[in-house]
LOTORNU-985270 format. One record per residue: x, y, z of N, C-alpha, C in turn; residue in three letters. Coordinates in steps of 0.001 Angstrom, whole numbers, padded with zeros to 6 digits, always signed. Atoms other than C-alpha are relative to their C-alpha. Layout:
% residues N
XYZXYZXYZALA/...
This chain:
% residues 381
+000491+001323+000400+072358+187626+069551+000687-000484-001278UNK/-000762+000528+001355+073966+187626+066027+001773-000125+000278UNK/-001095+000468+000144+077275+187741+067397+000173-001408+000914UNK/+000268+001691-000683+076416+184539+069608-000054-001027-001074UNK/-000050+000891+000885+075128+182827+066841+000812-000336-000875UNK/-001912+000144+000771+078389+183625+064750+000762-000561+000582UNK/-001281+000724-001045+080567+182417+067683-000801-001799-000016UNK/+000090+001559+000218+078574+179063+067395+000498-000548-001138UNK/-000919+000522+001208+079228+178515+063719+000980-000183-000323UNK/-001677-000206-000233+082420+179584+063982+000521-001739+000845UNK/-000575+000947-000632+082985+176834+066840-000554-001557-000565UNK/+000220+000878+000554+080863+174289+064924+000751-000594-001307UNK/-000578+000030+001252+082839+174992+061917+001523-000792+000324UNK/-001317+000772-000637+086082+174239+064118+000157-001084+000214UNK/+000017+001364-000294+085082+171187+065291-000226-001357-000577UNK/+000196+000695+001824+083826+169564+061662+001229-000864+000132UNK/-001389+000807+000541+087509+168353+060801+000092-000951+000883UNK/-000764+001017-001407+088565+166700+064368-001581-001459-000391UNK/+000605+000977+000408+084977+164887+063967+000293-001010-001256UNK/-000443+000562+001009+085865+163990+060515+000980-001257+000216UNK/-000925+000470-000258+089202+163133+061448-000448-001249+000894UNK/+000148+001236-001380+087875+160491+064303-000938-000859-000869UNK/+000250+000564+000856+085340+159291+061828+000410-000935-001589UNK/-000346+000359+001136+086572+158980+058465+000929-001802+000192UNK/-000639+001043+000336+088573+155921+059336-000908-001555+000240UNK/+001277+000955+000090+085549+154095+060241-000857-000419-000938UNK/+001015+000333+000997+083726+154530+057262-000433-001430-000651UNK/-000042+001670+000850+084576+150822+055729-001016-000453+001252UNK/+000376+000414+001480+082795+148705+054771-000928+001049-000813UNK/+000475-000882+000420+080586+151479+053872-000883+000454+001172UNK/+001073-001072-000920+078636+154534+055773-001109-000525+000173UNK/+000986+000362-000341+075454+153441+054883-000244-001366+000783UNK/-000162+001691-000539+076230+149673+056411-000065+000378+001607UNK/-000032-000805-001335+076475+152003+059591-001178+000274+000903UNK/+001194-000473-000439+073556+153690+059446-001466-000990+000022UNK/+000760+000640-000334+071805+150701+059010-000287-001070+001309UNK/-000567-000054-001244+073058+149340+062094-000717+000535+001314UNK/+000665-001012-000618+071713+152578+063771-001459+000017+000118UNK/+001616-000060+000242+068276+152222+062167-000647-001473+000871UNK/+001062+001276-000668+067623+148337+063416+000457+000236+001410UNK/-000448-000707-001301+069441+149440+066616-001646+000606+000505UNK/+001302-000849-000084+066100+151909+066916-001712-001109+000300UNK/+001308+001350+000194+063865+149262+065696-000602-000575+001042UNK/-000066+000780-000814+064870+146908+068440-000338+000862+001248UNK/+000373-000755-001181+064598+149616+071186-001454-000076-000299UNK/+001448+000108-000173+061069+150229+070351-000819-000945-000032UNK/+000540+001215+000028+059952+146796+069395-000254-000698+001495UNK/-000048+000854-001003+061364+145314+072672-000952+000474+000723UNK/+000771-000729-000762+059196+148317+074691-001136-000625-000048UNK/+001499+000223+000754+056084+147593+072515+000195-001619+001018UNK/-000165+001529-000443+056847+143571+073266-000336-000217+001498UNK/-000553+000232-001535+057403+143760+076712+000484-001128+000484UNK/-001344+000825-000058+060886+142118+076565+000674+000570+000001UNK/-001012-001071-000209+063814+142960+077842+001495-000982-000347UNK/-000756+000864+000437+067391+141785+077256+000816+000041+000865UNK/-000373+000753-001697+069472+139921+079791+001677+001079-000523UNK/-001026-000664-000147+072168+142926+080372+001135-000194-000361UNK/-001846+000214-000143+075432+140999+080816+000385-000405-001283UNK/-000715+000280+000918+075828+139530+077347-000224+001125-000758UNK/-000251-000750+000912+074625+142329+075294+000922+001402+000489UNK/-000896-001131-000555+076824+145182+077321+001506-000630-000450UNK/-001211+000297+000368+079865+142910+076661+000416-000377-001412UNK/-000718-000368+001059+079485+142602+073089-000420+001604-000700UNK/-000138-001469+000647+078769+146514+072720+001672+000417+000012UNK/-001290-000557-000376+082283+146804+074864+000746-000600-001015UNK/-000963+001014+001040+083757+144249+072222+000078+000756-000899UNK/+000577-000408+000987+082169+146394+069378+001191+001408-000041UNK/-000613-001232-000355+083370+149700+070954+001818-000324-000091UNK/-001289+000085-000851+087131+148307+072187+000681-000402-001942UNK/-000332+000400+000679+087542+146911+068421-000345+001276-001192UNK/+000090-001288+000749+086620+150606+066648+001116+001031+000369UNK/-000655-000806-000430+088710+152374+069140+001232-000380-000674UNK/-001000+000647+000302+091394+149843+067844-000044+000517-001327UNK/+000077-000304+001601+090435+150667+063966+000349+001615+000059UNK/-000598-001895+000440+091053+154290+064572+001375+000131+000553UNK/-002003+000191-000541+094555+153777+066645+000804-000257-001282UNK/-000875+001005+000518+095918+151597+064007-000388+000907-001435UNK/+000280-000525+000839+094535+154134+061338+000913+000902+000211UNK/-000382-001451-000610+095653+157426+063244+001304+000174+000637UNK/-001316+000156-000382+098453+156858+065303+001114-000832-000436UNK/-001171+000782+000524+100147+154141+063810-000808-000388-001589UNK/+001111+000673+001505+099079+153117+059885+000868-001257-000002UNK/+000130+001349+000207+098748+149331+059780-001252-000208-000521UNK/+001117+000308+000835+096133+148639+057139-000317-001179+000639UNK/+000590+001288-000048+096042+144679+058027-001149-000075+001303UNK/+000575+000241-001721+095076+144751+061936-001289+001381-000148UNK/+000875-000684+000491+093029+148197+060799-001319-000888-000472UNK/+000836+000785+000521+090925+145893+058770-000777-000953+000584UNK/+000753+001274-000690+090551+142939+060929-001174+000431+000963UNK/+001336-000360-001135+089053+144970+063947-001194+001184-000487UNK/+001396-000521+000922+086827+147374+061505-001237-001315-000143UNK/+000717+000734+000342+085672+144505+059750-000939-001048+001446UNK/+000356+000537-001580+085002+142588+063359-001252+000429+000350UNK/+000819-000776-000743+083221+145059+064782-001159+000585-001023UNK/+001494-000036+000739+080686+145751+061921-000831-001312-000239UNK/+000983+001323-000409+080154+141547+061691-000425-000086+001093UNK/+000529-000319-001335+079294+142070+065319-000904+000349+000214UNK/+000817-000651+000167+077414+144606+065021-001550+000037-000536UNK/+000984+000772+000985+075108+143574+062343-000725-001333+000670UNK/+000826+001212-000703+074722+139915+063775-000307+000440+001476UNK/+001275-000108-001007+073290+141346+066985-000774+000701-000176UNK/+001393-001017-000163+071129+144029+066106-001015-000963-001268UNK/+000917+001264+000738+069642+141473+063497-000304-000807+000193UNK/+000379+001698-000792+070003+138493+065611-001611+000771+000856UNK/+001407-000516-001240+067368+140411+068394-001295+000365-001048UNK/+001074-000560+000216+065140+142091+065345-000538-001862-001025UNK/-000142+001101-000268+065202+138283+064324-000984-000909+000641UNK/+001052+000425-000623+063857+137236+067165-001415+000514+000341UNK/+000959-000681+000106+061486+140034+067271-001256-000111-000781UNK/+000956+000176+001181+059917+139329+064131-000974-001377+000129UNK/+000381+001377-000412+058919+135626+065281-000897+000382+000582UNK/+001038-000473-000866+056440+137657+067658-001296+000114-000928UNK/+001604+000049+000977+054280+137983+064216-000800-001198+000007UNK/+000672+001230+000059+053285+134383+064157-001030+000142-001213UNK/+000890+000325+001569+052316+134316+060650-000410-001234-000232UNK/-000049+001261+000325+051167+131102+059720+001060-001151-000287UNK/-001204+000808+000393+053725+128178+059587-000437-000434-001632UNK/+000031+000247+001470+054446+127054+055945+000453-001111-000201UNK/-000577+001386-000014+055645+123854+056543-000321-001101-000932UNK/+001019+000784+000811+052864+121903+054451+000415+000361-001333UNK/-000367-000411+001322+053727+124300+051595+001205-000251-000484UNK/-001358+000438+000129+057253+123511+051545+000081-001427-000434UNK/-000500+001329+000336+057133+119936+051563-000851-000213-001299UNK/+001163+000378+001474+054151+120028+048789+001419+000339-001441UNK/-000737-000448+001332+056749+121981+046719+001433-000867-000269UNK/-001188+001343+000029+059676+119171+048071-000293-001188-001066UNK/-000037+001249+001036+057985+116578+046487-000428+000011-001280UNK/+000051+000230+001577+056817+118135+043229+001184+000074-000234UNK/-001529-000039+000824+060978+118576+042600+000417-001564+000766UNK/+000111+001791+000339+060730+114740+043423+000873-000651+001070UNK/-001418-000226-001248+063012+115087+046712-000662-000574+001358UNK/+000668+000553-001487+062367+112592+049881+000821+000331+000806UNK/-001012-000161-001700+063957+114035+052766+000308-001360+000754UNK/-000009+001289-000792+063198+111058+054697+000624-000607-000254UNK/-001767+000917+000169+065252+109002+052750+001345+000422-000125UNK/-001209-000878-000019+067860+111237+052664+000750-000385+001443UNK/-000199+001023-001890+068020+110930+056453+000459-000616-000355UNK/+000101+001885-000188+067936+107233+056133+001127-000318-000374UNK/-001020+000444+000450+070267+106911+053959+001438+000262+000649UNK/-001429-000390-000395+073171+108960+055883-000366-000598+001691UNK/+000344+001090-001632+071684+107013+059533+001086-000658-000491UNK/-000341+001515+000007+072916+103978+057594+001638+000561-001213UNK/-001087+000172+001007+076443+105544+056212+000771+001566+001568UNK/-000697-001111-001453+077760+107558+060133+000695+000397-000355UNK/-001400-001042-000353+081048+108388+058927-000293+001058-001120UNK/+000002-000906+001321+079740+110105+055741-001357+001011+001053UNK/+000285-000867-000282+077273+111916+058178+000536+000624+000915UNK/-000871-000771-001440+079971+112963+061027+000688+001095-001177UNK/-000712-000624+000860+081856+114530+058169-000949+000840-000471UNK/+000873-000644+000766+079194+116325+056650-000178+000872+001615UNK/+000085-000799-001070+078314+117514+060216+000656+000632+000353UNK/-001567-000476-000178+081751+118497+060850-000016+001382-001054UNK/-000259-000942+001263+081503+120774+057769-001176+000835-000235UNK/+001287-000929-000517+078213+122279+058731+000427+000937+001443UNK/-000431-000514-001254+079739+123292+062033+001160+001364-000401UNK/-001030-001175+000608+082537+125197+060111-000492+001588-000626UNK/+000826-001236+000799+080048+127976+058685+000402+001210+000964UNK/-000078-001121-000239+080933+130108+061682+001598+000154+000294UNK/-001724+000039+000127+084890+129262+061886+000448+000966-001747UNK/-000491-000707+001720+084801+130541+057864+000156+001295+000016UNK/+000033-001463+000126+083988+134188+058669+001495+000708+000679UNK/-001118-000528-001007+086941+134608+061500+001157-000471-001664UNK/-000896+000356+000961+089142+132760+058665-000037+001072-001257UNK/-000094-001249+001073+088004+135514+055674+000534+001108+000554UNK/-000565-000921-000090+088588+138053+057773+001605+000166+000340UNK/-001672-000441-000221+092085+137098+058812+000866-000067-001325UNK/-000491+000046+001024+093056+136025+055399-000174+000872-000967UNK/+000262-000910+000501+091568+138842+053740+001310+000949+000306UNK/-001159-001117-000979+093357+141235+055801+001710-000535-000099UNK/-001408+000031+000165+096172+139488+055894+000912+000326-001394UNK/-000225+000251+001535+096605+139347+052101+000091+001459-000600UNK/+000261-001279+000388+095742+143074+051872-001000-000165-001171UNK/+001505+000090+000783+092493+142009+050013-000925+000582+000582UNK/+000939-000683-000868+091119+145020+051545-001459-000050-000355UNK/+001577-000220+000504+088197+145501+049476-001217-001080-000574UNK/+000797+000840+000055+087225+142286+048610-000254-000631+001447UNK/+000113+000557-001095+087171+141719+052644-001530+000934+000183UNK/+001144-000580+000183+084428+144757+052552-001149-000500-000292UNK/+001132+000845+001155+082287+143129+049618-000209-000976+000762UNK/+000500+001039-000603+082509+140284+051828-000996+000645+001401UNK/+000986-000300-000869+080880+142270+055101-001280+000487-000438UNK/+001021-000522+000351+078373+144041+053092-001109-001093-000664UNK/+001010+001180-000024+077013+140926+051569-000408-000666+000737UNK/+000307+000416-001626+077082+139238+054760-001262+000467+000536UNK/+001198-000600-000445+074619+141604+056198-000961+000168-001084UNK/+001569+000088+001025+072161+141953+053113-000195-001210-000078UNK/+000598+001573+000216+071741+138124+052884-000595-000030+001211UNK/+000165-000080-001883+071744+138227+056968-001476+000758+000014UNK/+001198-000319+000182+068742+140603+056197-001143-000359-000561UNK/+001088+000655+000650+066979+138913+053778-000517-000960+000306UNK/+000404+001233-000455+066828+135962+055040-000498+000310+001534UNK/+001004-000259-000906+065353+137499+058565-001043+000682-000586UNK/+001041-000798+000434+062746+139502+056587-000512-001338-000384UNK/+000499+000670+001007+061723+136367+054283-000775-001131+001078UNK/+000401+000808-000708+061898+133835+057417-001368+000500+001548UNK/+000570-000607-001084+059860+136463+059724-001764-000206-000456UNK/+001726+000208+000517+056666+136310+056580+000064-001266-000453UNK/+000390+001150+000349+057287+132522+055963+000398-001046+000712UNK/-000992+001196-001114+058381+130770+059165-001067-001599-000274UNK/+000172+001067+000004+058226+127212+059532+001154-000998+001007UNK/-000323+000942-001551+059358+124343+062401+001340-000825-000373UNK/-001226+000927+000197+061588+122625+060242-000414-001811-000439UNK/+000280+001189+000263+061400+118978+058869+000100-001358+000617UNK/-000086+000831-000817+062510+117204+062076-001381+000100+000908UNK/+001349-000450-000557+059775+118730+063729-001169-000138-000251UNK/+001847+000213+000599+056489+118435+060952+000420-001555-000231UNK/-000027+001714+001107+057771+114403+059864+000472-000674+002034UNK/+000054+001151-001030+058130+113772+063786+001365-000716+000580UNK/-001107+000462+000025+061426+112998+063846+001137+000500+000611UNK/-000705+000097-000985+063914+112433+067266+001549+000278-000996UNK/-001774-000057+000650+067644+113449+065554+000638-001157+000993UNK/-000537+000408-000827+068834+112003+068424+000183-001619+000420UNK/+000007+001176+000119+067820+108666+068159+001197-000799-001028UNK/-000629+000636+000782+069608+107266+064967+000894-000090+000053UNK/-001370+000504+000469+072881+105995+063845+001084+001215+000597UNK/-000812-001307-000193+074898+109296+065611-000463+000819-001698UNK/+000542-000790+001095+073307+111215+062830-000255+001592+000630UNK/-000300-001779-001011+074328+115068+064417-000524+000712-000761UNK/+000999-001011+000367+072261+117759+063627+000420+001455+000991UNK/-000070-001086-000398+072480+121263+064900-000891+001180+000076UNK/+000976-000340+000090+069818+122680+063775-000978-000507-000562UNK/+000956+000793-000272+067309+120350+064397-001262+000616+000738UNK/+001155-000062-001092+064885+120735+067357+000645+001137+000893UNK/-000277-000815-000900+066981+123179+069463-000549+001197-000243UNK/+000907-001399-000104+064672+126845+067843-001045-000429+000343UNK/+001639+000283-000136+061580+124864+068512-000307+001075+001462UNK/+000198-000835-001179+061565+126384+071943+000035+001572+000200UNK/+000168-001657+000287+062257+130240+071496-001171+000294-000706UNK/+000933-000203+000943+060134+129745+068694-001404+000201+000680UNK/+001449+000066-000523+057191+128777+070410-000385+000847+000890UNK/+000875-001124-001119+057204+130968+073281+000574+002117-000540UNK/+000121-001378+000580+057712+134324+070907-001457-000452-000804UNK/+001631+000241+000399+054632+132864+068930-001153+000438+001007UNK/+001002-000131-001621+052800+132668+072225-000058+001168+000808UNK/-000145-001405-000906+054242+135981+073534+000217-000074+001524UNK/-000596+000179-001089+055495+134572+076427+001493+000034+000337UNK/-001583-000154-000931+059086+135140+076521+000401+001265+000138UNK/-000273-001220-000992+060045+137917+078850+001414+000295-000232UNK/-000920-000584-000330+063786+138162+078248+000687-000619-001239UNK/-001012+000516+001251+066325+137609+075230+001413+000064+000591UNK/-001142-000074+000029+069530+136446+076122+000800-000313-000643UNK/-001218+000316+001184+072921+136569+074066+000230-001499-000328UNK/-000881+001616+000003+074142+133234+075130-001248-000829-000546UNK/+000999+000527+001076+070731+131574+074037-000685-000064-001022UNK/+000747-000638+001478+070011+133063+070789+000222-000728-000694UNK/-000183+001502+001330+069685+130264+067794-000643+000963-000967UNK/+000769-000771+001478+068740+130959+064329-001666-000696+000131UNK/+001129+000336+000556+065156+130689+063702-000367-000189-001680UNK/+000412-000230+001184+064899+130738+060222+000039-001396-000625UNK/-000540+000825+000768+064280+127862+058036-000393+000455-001491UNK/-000270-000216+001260+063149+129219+055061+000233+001336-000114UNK/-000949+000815+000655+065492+130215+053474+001186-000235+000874UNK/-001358+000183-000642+068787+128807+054523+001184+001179-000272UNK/-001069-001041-000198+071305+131346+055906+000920-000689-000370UNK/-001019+000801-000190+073968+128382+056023+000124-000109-001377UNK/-000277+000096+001594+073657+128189+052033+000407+001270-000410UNK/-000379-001294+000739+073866+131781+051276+001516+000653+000676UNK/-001325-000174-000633+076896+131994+053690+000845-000601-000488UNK/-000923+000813+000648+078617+129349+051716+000272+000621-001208UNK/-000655-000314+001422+078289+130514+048503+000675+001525+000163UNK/-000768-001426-000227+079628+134260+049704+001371-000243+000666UNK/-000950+000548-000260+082034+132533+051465+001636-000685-000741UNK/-000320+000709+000706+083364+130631+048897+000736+001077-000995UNK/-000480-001613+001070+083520+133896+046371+001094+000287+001415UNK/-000874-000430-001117+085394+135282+049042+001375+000233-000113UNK/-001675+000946-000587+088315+133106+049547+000247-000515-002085UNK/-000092+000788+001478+088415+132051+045444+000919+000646-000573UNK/-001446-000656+000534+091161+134399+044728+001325-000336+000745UNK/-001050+000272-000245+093549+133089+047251+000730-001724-000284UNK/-000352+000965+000777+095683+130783+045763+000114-001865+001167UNK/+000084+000841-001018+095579+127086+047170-001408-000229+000987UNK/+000671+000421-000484+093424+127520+049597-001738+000222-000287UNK/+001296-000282+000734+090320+128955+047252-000826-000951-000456UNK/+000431+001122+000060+089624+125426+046206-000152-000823+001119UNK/+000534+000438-001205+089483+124150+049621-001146+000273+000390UNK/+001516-001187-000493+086661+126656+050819-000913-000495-000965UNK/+000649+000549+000808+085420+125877+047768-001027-001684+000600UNK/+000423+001003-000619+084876+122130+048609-000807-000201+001079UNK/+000939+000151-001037+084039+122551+052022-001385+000340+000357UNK/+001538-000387-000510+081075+124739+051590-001131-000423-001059UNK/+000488+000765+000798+080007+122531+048901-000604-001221+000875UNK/+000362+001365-001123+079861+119970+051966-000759+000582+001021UNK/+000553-000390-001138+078171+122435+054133-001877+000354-000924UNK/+001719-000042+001017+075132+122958+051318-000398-001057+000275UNK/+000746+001244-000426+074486+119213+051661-000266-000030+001376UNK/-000316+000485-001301+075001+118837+055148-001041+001383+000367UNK/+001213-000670-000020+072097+121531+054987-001438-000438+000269UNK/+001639+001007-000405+069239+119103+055194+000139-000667+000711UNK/-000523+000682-001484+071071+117111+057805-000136+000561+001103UNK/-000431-000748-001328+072704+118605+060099-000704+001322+000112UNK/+000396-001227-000645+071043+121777+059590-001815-000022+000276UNK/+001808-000138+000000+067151+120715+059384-000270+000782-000671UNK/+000092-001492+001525+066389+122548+055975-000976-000870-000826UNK/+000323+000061+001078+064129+121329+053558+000873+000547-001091UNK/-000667-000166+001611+065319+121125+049869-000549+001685-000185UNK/+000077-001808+000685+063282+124956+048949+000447+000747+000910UNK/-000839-001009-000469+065467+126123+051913+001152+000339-000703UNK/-001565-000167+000208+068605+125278+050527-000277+000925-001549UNK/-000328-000900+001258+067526+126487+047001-000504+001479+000038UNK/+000087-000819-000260+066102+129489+048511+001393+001015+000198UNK/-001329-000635-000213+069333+130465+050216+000737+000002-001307UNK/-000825-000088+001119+071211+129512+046848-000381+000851-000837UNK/+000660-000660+000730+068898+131788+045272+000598+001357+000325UNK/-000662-001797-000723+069979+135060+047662+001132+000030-000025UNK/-001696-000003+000563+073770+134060+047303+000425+000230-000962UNK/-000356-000044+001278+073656+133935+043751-000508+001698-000507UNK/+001137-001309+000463+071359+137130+043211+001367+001408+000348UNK/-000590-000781-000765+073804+139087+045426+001572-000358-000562UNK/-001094+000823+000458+077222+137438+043895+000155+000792-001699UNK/-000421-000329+001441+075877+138207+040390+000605+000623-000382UNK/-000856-000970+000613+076953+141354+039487+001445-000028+000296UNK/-001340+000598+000007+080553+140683+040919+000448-001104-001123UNK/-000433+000976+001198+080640+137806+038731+000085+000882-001376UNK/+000306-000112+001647+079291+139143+035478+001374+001404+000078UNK/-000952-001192-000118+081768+142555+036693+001497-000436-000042UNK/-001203+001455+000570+084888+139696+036699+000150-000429-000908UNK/-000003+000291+001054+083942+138495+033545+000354+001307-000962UNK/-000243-001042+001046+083755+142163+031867+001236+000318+000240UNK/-001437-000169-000479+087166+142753+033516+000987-000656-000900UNK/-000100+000949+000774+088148+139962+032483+000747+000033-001539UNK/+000678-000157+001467+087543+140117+028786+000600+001353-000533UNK/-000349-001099+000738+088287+143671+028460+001738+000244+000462UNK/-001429+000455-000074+092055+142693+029778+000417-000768-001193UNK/-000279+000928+001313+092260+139969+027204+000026+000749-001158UNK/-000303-000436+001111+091377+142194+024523+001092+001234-000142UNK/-000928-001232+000024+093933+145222+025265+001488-000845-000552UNK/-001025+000502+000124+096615+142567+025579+000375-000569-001002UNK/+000022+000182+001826+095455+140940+022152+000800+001243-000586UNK/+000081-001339+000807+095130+144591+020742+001513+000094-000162UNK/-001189-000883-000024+098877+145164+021728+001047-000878-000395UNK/-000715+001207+000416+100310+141699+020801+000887+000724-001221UNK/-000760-000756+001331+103217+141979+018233-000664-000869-001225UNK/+000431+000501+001041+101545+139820+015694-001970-000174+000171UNK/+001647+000209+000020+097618+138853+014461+000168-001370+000026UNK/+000504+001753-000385+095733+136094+015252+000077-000720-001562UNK/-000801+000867+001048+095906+135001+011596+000513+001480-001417UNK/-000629-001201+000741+097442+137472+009131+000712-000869-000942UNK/-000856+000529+001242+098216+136840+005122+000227+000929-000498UNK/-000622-001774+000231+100739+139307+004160-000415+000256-001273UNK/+000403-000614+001310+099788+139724+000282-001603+000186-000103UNK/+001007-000460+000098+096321+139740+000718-000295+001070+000843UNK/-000070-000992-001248+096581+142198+004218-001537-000401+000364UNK/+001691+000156-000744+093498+140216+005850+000514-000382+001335UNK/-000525+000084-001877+093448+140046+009675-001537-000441+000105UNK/+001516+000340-000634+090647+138856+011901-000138+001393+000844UNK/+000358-001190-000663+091078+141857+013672-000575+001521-001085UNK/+000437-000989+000805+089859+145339+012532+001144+000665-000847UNK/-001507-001169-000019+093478+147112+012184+000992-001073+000591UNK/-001151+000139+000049+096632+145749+012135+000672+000477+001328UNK/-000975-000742-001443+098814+146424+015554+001056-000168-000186UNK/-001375-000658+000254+101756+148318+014841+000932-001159+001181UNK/-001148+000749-000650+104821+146291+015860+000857+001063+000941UNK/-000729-000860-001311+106740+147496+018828+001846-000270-000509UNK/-001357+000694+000397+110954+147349+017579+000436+001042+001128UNK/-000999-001044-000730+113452+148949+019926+000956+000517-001048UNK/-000645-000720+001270+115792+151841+018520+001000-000526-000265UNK/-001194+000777+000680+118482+149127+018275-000578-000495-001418UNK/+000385+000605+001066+116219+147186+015793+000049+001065-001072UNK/+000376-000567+001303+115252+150044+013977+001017+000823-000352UNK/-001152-000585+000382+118931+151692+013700+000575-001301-001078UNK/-000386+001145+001163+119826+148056+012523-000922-000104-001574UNK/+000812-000075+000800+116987+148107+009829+000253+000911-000901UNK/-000459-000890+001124+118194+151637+008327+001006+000047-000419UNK/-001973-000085+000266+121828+150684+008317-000051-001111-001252UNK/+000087+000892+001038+120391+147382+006349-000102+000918-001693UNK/+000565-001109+000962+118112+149914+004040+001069+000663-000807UNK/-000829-000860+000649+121229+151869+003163+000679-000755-000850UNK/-001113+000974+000564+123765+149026+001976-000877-000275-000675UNK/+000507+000281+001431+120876+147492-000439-000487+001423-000799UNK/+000297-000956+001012+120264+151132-001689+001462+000475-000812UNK/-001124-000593+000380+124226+151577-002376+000071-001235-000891UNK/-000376+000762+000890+124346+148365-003825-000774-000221-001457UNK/+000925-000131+001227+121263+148918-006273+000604+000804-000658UNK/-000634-000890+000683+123286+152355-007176+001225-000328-000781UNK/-001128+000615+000624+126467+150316-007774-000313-000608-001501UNK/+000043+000679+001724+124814+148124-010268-000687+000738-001003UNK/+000071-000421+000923+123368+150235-012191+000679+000820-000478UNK/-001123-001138+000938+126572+152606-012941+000768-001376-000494UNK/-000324+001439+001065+128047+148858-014061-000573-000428-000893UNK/+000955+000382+001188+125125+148126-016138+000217+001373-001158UNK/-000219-000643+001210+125712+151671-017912+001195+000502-000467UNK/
């Protein structure tokens, strides 16, 4: 028996590396981003049981095969051939994938709580920050091309992610392509946890109001979750399929916290960092439009973008800063420096840098005024 159990370790011990080896190139964006994956994966199996809902086969089998066919690709392009860029694209792929379905389904899952709508509370808190939706509307009814454009630029929120990841990758901005999936999914989470204990219908929906009627005034997420919505409230829907899955969430706005991560993102590549910029500056407004948001959605979402952003920022700034001062520190002169008094703004003085031409020229000077001081004084005596 003990030499059985030795011959297992032994063969477990063998087989460690090759696993490794087939793993390790998967790890990005990070392990645990994996295992969380795994865990709502779990979730959703038991939830759906409990529920008694099932999910319509053909779309979710074809984006597992997508999931799968785009890992197999991240380990090829790791293992057999090293290409970091295309490495990156189908990693990164296949964990945004990943993530937005096992979150999209626990998502819809969570809608099965039917917590109270909050709709009333929202707008109470709209109009103490002094904010009429309604005329908001109104005003872009009666101005179409300034709301086709705005719509247009609400529509772009899911064109932006395919665009980070190719420009990321392409750029070899490996790791800020990471930072970008991992925030992705913690906002992606928060905002299904937050919208699961504070759902609400939306402001086309509690004020009564047809999108469809006015001035071409396009909307997108308007009235089209009312329906899922209602029959997971009710516990009547029997089947979740891929192709019909919408966001439920209105508070807070995903479409805001996707912009401003978005935006970070792309802000280091040159040129087009101020574009992105702009546009998802046009996709925050075009938030109460086109997306049916109350105002404490959008500052909700701006709230989880920023929260999640910070430390990058303030970690940019210390960077930053502690570049500036090395390069001060090493400067050949001070910021103000008076040679007979020897005052600096700095603490210490930074030694001048001469090459050994200068300073061969300097002792060759040194010598000739010490021969010529010796001269005059055997003339003077």
């Amino acid at each position: 028996m003990r030499l059985q159990h030795v011959d297992q370790l032994r063969a477990l011990a063998s087989t460690t590396p090759r696993i490794r080896a087939v793993l390790s190139p998967l790890a990005a964006p990070h392990p645990a981003l994996w295992a969380f994956v795994a865990a709502v994966a779990v979730i959703d199996a038991v939830w759906l049981r409990i529920a008694g809902i099932a999910l319509a086969p053909l779309g979710f089998t074809l984006l597992a095969a997508l999931t799968l066919a785009l890992l197999l690709a991240a380990v090829f392009w790791s293992r057999a051939t090293s290409h970091p860029t295309l490495r990156a694209m189908a990693l990164s792929s296949a964990c945004l994938i990943s993530v937005t379905g096992s979150v999209g389904v626990l998502h819809y899952l969570s809608a099965t709580l039917a917590f109270p709508l909050v709709d009333p509370m929202i707008v109470h808190v709209e109009s103490v920050l002094g904010f009429d939706w309604r005329a908001h509307t109104a005003y872009l009814e009666g101005h179409p091309h300034l709301s086709r454009v705005l719509a247009l630029s609400y529509h772009s929120s899911g064109p932006q992610i395919a665009l980070v990841v190719i420009v990321l990758a392409s750029t070899r901005r490996i790791a800020r392509l990471w930072a970008f999936v991992r925030l992705f999914s913690v906002a992606l989470a928060c905002v299904v946890v937050l919208s699961a204990v504070l759902p609400a219908v939306g402001p086309y929906a509690f004020y009564a109001v047809d999108p469809s009627t006015p001035n071409e005034l396009e909307t997108i997420g308007a009235l089209w979750h009312l329906e899922p919505l209602i029959h997971l409230r009710s516990s009547t829907m029997q089947v979740i399929a891929l192709s019909e899955m919408r966001g439920l969430a209105t508070f807070p706005s995903f479409h805001v916290s996707l912009a401003l991560i978005t935006a970070w993102a792309l802000a280091s590549v040159r040129y087009l960092g101020l574009a992105i910029l702009a546009l998802n500056m046009a996709v925050i407004v075009a938030t109460l439009s086109a997306g049916g948001h109350y105002l404490p959605d959008v500052l909700g979402g701006a709230t989880i973008g920023l929260m999640l952003l910070m430390p990058r920022i303030a970690a940019w700034h210390i960077r930053t800063y502690a570049a500036f001062t090395r390069a001060y520190a090493n400067s050949r002169t001070d910021f103000i420096y008076i040679p007979r008094a020897r005052f600096s703004l700095m603490t210490r003085r930074p030694e001048r840098v001469t090459s050994p031409h200068t300073r061969s020229s300097h002792g060759a000077g040194l010598a000739r005024y010490s021969t010529e001081i010796s001269e005059a004084k055997q003339i003077q005596s």
